[in-house]
Backbone as CSV, one residue per row, in Angstrom:
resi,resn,N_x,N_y,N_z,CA_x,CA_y,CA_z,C_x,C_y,C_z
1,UNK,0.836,-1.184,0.000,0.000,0.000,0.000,0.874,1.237,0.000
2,UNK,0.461,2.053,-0.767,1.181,2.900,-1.112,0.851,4.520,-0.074
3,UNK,0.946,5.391,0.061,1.017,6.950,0.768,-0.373,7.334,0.499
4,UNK,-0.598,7.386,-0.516,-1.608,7.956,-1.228,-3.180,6.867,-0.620
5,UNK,-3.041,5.766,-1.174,-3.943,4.772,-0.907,-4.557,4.968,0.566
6,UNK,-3.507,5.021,1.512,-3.703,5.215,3.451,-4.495,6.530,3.059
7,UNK,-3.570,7.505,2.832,-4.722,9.040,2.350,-5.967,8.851,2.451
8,UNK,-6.089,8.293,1.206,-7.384,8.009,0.546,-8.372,7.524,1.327
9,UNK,-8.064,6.762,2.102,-9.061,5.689,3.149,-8.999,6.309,4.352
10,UNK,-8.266,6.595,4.697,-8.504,7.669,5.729,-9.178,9.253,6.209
11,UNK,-9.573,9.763,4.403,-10.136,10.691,3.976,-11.811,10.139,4.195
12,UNK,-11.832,9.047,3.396,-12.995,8.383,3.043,-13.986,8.320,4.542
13,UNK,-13.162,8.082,5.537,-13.616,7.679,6.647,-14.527,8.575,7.280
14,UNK,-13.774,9.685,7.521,-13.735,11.166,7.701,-14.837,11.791,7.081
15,UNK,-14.615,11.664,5.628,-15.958,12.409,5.126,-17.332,11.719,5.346
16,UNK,-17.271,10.796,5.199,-18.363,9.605,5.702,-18.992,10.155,6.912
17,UNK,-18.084,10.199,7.643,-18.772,10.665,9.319,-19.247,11.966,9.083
18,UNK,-18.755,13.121,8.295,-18.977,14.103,8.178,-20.514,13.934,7.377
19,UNK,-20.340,13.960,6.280,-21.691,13.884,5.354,-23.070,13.092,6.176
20,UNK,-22.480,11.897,6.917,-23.654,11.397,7.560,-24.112,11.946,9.107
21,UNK,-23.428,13.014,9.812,-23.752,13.904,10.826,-24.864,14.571,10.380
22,UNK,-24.769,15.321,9.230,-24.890,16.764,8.179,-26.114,15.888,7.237
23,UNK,-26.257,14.782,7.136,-27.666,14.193,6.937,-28.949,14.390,8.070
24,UNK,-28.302,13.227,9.029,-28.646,13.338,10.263,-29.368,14.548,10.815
25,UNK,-28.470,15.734,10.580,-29.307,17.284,11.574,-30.326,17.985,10.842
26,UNK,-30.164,17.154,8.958,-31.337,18.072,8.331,-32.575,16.635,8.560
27,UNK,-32.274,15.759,8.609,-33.339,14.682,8.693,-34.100,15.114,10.396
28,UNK,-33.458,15.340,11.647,-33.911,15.651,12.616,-33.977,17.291,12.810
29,UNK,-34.007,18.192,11.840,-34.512,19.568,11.253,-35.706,19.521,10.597
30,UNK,-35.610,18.825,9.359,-37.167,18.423,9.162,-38.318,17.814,9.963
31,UNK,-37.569,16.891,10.667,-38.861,16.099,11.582,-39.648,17.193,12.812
32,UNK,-38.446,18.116,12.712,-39.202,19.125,14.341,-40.275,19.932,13.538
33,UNK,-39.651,20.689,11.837,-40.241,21.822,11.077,-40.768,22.760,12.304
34,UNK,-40.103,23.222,12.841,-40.241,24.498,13.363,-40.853,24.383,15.159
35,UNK,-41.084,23.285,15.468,-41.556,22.801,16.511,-40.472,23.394,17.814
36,UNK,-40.834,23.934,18.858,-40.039,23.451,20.245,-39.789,21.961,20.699
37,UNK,-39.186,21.755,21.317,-38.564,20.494,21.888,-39.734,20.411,23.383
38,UNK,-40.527,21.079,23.666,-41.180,20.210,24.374,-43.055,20.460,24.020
39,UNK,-43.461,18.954,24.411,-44.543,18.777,23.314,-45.271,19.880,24.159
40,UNK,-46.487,20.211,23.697,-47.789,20.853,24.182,-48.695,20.076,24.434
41,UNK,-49.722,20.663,25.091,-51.330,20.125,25.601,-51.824,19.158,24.732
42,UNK,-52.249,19.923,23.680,-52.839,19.265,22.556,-51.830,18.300,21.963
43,UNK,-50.505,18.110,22.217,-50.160,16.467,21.165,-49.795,16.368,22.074
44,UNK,-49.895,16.150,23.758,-49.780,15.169,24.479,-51.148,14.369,24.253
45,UNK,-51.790,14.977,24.377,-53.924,14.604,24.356,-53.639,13.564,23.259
46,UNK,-53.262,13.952,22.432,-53.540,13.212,21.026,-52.661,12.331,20.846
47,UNK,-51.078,12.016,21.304,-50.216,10.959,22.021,-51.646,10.113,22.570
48,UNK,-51.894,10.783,23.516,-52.816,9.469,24.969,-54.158,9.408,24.010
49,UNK,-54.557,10.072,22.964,-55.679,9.413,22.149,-55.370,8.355,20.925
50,UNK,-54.019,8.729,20.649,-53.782,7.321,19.951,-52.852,6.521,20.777
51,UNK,-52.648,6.219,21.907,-52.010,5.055,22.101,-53.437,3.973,22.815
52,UNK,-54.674,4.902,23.060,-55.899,4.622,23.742,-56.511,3.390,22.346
53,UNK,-56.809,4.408,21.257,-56.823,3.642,20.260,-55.990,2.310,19.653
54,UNK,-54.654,2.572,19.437,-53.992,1.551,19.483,-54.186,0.081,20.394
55,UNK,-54.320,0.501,21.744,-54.620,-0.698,22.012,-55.847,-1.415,22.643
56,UNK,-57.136,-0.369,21.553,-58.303,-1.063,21.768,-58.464,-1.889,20.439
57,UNK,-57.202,-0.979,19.320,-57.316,-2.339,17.998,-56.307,-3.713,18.240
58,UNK,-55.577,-3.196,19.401,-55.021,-4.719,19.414,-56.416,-5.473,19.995
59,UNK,-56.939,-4.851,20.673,-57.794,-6.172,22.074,-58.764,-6.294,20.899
60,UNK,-59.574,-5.842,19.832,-60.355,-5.798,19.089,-59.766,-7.391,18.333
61,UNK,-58.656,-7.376,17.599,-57.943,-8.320,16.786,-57.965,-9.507,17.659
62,UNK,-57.235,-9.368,19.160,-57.636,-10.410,20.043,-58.783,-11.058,20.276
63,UNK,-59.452,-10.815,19.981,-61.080,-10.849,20.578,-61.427,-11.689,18.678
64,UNK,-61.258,-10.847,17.858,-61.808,-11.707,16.725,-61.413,-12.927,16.300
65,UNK,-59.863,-12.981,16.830,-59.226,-14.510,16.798,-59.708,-15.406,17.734
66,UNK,-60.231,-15.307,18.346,-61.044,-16.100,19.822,-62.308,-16.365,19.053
67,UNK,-62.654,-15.794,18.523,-63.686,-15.462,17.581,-63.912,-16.871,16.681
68,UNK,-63.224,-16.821,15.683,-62.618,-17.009,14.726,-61.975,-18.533,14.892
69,UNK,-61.943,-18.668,15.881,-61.449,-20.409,16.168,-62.341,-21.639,16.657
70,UNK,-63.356,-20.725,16.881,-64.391,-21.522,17.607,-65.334,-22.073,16.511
């Protein structure tokens, strides 16, 4: 291996980490779009109205397989 080659791969490494940080802060920039970091009233409510939902469609699915076997 030659001077250049070590360079090279050692550059590679580097920018890698770089470019995928600098992904990373616009991917978690977009996801806030303009939001504060701590939730409010209304999407806590709506957090605890869909996790309410969520797991009245699990017990729903439960219930039809009980159903469903008999």
């Amino acid at each position: 291996m030659n001077a250049n080659h070590l360079i090279n791969m050692v550059m590679r490494i580097f920018m890698r980490k770089i470019v995928n940080r600098g992904i990373n802060a616009g991917i978690d920039m977009a996801a806030k779009r303009g939001r504060s970091g701590a939730p409010t009233e209304a999407e806590k409510a709506q957090a605890s109205a869909a996790r309410k939902t969520t797991r009245q469609a699990r017990q729903v699915t439960r219930m039809a397989r009980r159903v469903t076997r008999l």
